[in-house]
LOSERO-18369 format. One record per residue (C-alpha): chain; residue in three letters; x, y negated, z. Coordinates in nm, 3 decimals. Each point is the difference from the previous one (the first is absolute). Layout:
BEGIN
TILUM ch  aa       X       Y       Z
TILUM  A ALA       X       Y       Z
...
This chain:
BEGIN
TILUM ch  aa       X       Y       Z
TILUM  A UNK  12.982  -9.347  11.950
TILUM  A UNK  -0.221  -0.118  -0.279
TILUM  A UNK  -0.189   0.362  -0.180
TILUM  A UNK   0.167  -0.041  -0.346
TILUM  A UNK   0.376   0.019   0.156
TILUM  A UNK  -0.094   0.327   0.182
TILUM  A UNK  -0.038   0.387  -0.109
TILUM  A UNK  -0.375  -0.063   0.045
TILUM  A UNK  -0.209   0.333  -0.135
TILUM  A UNK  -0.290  -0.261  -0.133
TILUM  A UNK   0.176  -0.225  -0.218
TILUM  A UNK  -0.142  -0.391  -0.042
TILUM  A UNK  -0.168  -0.015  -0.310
TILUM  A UNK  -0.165  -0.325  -0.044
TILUM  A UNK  -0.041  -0.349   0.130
TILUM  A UNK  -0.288   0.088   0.205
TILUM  A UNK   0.248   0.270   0.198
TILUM  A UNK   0.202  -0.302   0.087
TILUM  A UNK  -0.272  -0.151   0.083
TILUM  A UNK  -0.143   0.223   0.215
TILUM  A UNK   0.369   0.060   0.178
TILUM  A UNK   0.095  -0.321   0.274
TILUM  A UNK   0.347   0.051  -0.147
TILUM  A UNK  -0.105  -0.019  -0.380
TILUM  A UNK  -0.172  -0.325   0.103
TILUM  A UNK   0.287  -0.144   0.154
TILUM  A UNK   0.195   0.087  -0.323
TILUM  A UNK  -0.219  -0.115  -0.211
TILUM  A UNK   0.025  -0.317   0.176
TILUM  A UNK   0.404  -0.047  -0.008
TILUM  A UNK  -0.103   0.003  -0.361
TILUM  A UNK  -0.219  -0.299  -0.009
TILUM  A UNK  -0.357   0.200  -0.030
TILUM  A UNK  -0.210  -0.031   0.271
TILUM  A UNK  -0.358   0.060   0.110
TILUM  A UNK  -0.061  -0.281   0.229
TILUM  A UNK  -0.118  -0.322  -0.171
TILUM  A UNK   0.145  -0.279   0.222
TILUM  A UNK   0.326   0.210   0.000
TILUM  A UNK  -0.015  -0.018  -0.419
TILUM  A UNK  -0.087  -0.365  -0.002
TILUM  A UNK   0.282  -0.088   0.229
TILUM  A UNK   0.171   0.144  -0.288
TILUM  A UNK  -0.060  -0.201  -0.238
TILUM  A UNK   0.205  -0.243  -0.162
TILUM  A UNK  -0.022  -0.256  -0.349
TILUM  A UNK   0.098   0.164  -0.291
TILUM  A UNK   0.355  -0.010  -0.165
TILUM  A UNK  -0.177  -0.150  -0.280
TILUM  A UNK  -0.313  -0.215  -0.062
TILUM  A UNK  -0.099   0.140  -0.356
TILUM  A UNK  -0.318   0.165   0.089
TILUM  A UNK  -0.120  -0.297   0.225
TILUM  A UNK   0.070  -0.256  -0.241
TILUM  A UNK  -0.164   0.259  -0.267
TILUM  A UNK  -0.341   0.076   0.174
TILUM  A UNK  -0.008  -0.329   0.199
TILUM  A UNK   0.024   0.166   0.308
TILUM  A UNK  -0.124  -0.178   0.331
TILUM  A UNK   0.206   0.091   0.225
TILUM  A UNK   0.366   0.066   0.023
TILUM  A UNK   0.022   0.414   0.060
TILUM  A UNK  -0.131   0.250  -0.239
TILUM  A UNK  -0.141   0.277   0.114
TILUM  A UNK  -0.135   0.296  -0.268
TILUM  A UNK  -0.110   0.356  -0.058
TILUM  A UNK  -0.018   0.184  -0.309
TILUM  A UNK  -0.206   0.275  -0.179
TILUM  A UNK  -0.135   0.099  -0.353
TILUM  A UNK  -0.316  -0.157  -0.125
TILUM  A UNK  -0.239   0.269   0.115
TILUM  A UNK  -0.311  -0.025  -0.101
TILUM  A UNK  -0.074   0.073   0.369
TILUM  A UNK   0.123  -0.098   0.291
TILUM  A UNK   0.122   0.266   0.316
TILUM  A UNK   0.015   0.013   0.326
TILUM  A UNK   0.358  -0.056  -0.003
TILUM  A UNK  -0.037  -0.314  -0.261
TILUM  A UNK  -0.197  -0.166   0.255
TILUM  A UNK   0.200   0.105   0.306
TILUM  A UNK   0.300  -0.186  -0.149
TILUM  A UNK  -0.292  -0.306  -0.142
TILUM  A UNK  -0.089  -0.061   0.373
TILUM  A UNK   0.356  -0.063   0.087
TILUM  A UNK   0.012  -0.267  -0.240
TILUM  A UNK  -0.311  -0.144   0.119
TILUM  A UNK   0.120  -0.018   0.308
TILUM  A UNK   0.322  -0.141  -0.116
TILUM  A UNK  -0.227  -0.271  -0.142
TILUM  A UNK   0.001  -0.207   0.355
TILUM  A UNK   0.302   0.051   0.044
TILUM  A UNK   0.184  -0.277  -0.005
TILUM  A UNK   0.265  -0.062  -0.296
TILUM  A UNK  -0.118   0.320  -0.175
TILUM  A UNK  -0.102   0.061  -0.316
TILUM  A UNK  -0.170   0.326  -0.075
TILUM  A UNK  -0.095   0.110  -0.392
TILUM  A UNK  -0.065   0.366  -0.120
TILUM  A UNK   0.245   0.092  -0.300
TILUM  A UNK  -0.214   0.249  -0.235
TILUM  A UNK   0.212   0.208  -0.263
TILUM  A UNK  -0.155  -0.043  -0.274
TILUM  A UNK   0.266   0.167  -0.210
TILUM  A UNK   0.023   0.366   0.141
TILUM  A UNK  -0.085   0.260  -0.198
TILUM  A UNK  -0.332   0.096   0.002
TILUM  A UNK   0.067   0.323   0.010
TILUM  A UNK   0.133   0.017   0.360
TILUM  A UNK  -0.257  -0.059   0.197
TILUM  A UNK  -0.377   0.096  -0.039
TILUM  A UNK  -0.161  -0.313   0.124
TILUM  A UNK   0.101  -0.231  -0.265
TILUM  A UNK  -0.237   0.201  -0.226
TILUM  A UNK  -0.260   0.162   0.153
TILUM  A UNK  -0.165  -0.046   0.332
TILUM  A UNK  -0.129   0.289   0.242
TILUM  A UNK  -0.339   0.108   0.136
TILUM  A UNK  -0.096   0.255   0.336
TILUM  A UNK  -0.219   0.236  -0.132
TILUM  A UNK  -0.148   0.378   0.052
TILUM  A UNK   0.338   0.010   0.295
TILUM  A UNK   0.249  -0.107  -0.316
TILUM  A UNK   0.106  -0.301  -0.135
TILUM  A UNK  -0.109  -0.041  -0.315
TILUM  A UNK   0.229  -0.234  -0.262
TILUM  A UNK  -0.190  -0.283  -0.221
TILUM  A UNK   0.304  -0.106  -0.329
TILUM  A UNK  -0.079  -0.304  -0.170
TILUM  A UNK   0.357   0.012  -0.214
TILUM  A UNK   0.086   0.307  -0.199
TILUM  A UNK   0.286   0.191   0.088
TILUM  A UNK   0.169  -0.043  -0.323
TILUM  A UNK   0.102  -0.339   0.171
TILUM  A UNK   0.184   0.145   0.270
TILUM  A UNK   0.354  -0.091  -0.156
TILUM  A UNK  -0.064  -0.392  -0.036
TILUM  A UNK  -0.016  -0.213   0.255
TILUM  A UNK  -0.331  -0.194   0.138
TILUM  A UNK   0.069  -0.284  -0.132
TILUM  A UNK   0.041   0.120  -0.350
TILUM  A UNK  -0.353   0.208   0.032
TILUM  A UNK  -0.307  -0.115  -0.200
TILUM  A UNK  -0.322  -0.041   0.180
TILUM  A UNK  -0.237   0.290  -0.200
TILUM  A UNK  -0.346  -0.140   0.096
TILUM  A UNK  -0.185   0.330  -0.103
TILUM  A UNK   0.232   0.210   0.244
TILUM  A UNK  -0.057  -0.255   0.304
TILUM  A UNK  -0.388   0.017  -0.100
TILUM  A UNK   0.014   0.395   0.025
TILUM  A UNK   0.162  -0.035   0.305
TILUM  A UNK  -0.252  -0.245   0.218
TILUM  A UNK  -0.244   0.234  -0.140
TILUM  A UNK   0.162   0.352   0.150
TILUM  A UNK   0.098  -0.253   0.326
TILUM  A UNK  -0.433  -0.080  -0.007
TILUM  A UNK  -0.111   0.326  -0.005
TILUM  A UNK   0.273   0.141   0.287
TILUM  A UNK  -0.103  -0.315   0.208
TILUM  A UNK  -0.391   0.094  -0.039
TILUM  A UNK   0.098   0.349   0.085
TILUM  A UNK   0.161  -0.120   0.333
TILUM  A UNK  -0.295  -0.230   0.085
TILUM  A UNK  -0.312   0.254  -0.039
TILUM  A UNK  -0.187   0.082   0.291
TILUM  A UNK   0.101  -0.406   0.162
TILUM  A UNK  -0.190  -0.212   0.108
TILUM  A UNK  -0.184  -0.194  -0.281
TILUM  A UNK   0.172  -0.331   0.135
TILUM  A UNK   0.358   0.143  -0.005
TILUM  A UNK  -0.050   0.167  -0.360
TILUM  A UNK  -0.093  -0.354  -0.131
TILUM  A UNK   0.280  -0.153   0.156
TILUM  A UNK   0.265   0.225  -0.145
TILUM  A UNK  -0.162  -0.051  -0.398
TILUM  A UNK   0.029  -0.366   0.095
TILUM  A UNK   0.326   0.025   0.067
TILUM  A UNK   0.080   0.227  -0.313
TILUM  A UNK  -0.132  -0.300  -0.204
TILUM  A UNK   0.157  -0.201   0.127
TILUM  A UNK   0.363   0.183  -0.026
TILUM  A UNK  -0.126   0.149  -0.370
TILUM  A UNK  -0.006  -0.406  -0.084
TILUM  A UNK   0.378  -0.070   0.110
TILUM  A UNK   0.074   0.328  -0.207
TILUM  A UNK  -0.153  -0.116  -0.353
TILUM  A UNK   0.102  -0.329   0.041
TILUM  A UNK   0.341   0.140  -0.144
TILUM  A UNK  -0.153   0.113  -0.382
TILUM  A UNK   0.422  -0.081  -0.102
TILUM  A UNK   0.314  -0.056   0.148
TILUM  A UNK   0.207   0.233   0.184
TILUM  A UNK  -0.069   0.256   0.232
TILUM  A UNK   0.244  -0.193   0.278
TILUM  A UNK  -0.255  -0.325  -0.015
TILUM  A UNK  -0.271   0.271   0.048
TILUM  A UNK   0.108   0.183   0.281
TILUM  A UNK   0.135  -0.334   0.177
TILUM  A UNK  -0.355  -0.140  -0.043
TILUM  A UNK  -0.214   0.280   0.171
TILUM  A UNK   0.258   0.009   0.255
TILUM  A UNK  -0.018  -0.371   0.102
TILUM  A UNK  -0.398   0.077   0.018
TILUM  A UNK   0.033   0.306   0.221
TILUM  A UNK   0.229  -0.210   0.247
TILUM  A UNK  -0.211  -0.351  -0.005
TILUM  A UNK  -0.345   0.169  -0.007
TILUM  A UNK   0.077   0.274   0.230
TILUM  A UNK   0.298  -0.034   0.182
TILUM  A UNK  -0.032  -0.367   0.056
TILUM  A UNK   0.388  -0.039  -0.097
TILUM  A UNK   0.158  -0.246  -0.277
TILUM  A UNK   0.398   0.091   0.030
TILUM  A UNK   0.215  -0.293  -0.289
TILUM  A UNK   0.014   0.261  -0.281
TILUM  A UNK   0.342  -0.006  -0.199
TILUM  A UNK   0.039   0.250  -0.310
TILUM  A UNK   0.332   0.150  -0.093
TILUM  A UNK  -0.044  -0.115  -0.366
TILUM  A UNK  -0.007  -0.377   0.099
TILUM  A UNK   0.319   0.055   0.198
TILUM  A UNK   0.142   0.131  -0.336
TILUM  A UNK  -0.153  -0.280  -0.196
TILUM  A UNK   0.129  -0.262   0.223
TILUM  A UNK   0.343   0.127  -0.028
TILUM  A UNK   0.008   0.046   0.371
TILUM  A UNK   0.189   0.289   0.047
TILUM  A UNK   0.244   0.044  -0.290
TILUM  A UNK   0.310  -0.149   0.189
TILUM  A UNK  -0.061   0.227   0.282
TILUM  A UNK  -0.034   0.285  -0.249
TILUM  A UNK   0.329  -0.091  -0.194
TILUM  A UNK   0.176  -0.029   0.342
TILUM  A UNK  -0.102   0.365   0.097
TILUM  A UNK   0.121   0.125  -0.408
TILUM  A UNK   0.339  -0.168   0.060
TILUM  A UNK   0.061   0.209   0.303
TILUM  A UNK  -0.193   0.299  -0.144
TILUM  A UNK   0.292   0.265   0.121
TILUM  A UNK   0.010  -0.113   0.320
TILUM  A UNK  -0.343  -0.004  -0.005
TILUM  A UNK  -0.025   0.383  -0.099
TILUM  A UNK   0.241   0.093   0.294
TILUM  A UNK  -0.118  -0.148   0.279
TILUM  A UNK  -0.392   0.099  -0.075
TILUM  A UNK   0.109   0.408  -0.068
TILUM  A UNK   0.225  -0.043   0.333
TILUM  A UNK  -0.323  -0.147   0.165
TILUM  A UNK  -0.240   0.246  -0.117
TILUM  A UNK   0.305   0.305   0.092
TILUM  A UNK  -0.004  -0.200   0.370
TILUM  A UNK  -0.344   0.070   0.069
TILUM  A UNK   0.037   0.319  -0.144
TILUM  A UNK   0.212   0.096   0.286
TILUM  A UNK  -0.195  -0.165   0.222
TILUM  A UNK  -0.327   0.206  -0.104
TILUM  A UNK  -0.175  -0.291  -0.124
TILUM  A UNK  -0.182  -0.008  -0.303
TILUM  A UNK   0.100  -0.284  -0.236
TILUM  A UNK  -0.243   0.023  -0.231
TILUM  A UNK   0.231  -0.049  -0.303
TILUM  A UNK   0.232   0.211  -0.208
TILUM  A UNK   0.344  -0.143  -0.048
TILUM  A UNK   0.085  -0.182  -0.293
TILUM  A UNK   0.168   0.125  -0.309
TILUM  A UNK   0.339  -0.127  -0.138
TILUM  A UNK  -0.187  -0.200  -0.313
TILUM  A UNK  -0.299  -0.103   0.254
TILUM  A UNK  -0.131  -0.382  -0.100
TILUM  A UNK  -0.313  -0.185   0.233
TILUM  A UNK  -0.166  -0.038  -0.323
TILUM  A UNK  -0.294   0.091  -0.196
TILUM  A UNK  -0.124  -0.098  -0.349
TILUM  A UNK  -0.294   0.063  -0.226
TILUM  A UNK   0.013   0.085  -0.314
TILUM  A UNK  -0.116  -0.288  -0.285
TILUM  A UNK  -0.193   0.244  -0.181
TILUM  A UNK  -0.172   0.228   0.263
TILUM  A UNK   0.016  -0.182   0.337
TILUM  A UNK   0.153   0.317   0.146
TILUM  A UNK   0.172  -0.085   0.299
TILUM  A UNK   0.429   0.101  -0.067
TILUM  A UNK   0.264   0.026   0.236
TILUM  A UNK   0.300  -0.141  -0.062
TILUM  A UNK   0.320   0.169   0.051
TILUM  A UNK   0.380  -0.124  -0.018
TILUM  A UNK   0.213   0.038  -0.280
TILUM  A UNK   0.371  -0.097   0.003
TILUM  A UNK   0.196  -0.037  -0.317
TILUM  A UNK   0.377  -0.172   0.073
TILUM  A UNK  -0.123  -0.324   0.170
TILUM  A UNK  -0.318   0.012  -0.063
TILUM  A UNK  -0.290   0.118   0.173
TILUM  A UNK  -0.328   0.035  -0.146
TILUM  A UNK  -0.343   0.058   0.148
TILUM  A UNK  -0.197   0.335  -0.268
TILUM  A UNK  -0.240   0.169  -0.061
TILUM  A UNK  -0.232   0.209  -0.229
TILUM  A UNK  -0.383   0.011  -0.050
TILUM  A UNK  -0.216   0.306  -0.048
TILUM  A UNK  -0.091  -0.165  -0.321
TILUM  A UNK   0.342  -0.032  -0.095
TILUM  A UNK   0.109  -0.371   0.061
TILUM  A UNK   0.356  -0.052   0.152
TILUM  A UNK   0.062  -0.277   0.206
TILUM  A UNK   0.384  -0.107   0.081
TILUM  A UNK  -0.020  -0.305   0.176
TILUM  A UNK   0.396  -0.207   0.057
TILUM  A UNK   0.039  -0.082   0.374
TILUM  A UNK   0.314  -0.106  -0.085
TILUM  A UNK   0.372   0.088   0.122
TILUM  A UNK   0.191  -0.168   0.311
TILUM  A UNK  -0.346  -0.153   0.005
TILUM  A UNK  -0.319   0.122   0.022
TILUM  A UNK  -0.366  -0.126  -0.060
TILUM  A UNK  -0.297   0.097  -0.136
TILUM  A UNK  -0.066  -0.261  -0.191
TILUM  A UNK  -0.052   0.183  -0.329
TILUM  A UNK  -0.261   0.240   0.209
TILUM  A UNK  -0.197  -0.301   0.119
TILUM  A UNK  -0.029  -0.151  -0.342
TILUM  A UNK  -0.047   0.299  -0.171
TILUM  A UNK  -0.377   0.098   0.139
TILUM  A UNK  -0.132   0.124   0.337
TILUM  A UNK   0.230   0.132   0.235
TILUM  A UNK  -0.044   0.097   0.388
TILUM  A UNK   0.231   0.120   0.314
TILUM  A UNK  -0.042   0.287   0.168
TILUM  A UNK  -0.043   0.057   0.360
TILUM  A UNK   0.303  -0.217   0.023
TILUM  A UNK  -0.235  -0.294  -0.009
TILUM  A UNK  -0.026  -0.080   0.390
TILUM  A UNK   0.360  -0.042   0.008
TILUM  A UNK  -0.023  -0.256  -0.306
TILUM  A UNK  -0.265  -0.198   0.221
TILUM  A UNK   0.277   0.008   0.325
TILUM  A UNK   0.095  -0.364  -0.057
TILUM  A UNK  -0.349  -0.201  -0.067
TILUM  A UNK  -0.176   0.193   0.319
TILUM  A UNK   0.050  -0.002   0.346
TILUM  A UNK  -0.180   0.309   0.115
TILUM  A UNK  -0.192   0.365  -0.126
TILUM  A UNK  -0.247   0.187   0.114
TILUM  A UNK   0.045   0.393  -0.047
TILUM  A UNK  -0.135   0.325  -0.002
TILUM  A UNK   0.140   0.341   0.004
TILUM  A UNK   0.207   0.043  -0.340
TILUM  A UNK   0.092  -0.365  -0.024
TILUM  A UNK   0.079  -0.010   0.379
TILUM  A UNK   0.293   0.243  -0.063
TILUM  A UNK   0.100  -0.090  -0.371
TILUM  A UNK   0.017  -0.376   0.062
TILUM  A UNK   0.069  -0.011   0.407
TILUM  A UNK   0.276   0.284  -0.081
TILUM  A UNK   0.136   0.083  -0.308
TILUM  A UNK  -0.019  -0.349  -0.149
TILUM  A UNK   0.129  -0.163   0.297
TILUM  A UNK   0.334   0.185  -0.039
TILUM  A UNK  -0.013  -0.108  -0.359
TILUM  A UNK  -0.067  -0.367   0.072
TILUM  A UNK   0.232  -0.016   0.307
TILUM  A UNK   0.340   0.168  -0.154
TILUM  A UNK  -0.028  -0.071  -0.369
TILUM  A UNK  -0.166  -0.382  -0.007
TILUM  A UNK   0.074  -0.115   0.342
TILUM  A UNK  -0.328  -0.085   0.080
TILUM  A UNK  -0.229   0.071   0.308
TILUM  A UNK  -0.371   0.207  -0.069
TILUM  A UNK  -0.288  -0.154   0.101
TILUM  A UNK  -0.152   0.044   0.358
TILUM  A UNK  -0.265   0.273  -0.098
TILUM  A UNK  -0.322   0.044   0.181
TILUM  A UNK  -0.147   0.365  -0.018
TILUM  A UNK  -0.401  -0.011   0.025
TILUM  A UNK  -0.121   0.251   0.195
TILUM  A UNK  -0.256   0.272  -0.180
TILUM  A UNK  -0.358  -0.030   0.119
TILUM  A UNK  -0.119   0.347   0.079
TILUM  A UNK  -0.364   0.154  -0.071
TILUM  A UNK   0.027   0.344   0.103
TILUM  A UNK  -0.291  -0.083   0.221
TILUM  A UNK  -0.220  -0.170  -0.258
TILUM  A UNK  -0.228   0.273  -0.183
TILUM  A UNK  -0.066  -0.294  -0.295
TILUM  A UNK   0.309  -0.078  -0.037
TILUM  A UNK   0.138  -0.010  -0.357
TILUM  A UNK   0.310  -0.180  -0.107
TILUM  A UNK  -0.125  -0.267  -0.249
TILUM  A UNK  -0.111  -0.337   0.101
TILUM  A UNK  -0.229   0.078  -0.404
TILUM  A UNK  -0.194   0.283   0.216
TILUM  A UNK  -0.044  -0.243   0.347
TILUM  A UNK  -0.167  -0.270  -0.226
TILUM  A UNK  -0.249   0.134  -0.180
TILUM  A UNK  -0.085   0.266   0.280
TILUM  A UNK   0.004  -0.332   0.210
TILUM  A UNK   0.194   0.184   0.307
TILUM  A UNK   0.193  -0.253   0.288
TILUM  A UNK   0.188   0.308   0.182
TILUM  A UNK   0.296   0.021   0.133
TILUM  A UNK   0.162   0.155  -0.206
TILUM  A UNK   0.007  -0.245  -0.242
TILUM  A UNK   0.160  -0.282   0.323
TILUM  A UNK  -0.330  -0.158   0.016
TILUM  A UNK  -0.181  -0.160   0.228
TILUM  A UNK  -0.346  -0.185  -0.076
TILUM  A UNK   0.100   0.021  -0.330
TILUM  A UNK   0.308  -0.166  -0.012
TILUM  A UNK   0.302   0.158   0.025
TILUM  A UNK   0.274  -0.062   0.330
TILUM  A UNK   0.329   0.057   0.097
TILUM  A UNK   0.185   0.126   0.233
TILUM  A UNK   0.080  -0.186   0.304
TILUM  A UNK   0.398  -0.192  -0.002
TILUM  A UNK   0.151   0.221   0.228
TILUM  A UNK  -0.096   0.299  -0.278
């Protein structure tokens, strides 16, 4: 009998206790996630609909993609999931691309505004965006040259510190190599802070990791009108939609697996605006009056948005023409019909491969996505090992915990 339908005194809390369990592996496989890459290829079949090929002129008939905020470094698990897809690459029929959210709130998660450093037995932080910007999403962000300048000087002096006492050769190597990244840096003097963190990233993984994954942002989905049907299709059912996901998340409740969501309120909407005046990032929320529903909300600096979705029939038309708007987490679920396969981690592994699959299966009728789960590299056993691909280049390391081997990076073997 499978551990979560027993009176089990440890309790599963993650994906990496199924993982770890031959039982939650099998289940996790009756759900269409699997470890094995053969087995997930097998998988595969041609999207429902050929939007996205036709869109990016794909090359081959099967998209494959993984997804994360535009860091302005790249982790261990980033480039787990980025040798999957370069792996997919000779595959035949498959087309793998990296989707990178550039619409997230900056907020929520450190790396898409400072970068780290080892030092002294801490990790010391390095900001280049001030934290009043937290609210707004990349995108929206202004480049302030002055605060990236102050911040490739704090990340020269920690790298010096970490260098003295080496060998003449090495230290020369690593100030060549801060040149060379403190160039890609102030090569953005405007623009957003998206374009800037995309662009040191795409240097980290060509210079260093040797990797060059088809790079999609979230905003040129939006742009391209990609998505809205899908998102309209998921408001018309929004009810529905609100059932099945808190029965889901109750589900593996019981089961003691963590979901890693909170169910969804009664005015819940997948949608996010920000504001015309201050960029803040707003979440919309559901308003019914008679027929009508309405999509609201109000600014810190005191704007109110009400947005018409309409009544028998909803769209978000007047969002989309009104300024920028974004989905929420919702967003893999909007890509279901123009892909043909994801590749996971832990939270997305058990949101998407769980939650959303009871969403997509009983309220749209539609099958999820064959899901691939890349399995986390380990460096336990590595006493330089640091989780940022920023801290491998410029301290020019090729260990294993980083994947590599003779400086390029490798995968796993098929058979996982």
């Amino acid at each position: 009998m499978p551990p979560w339908e027993t009176d089990a005194l440890m309790p599963i809390q993650d994906l990496n206790d199924l993982l770890a369990s031959p039982d939650g592996v099998q289940f996790l496989e009756s759900q269409d996630i699997v470890l094995d890459q053969n087995n997930f290829v097998k998988r595969l079949t041609a999207p429902a609909q050929a939007g996205f090929i036709e869109a990016y002129g794909a090359t081959h008939p099967k998209p494959v993609y993984a997804l994360q905020q535009v860091y302005i470094d790249c982790t261990r698990s980033m480039l787990d999931r980025m040798l999957l897809l370069e792996w997919l690459e000779q595959q035949e029929d498959c087309f793998p691309f990296f989707l990178w959210i550039d619409t997230d709130l900056a907020g929520t998660d450190a790396l898409m505004q400072r970068f780290f450093w080892p030092l002294f037995g801490k990790r010391a932080s390095v900001r280049f965006s001030a934290g009043s910007n937290d609210p707004l999403e990349l995108r929206s962000i202004p480049i302030d040259p002055s605060r990236v300048e102050q911040a490739l000087e704090k990340l020269n002096t920690y790298l010096s510190q970490s260098i003295t006492g080496r060998k003449k050769v090495t230290r020369a190597r690593a100030k060549e190599r801060y040149e060379q990244l403190k160039a890609v840096f102030l090569q953005h003097k405007s623009g957003v802070l998206s374009e800037l963190n995309h662009s040191v990233t795409y240097f980290l993984l060509n210079h260093h990791a040797g990797l060059n994954p088809f790079s999609v942002l979230v905003s040129d989905l939006l742009d391209r009108d990609l998505i809205t049907a899908e998102v309209n299709l998921y408001l018309n059912h929004i009810d529905d939609v609100i059932t099945v996901f808190n029965h889901a998340v109750q589900t593996l409740h019981e089961r003691d697996i963590d979901p890693k969501v909170r169910p969804l309120a009664e005015d819940y909407l997948p949608l996010n605006f920000s504001c015309l005046d201050c960029s803040r990032r707003l979440r919309l929320r559901r308003e019914v009056q008679d027929q009508d529903v309405f999509a609201v909300a109000t600014c810190r600096c005191q704007n109110q948005y009400r947005f018409h979705l309409g009544n028998h029939r909803l769209s978000i038309d007047e969002i989309v023409e009104a300024g920028p708007w974004s989905p929420d987490v919702s967003l893999t679920l909007f890509m279901k019909d123009f892909v043909s396969g994801y590749i996971g981690g832990g939270s997305s592994g058990i949101y998407y491969g769980l939650v959303m699959k009871d969403v997509l299966e009983k309220v749209l009728q539609k099958r999820r996505v064959p899901i691939l789960l890349a399995r986390p590299t380990r460096a336990d056993d590595d006493p330089e090992a640091f989780d940022s691909l920023l801290y491998s280049y410029l301290m020019n390391h090729t260990g294993k915990h980083l994947g590599q081997t003779s400086g390029h990076f490798s995968v796993c073997s098929p058979s996982g």
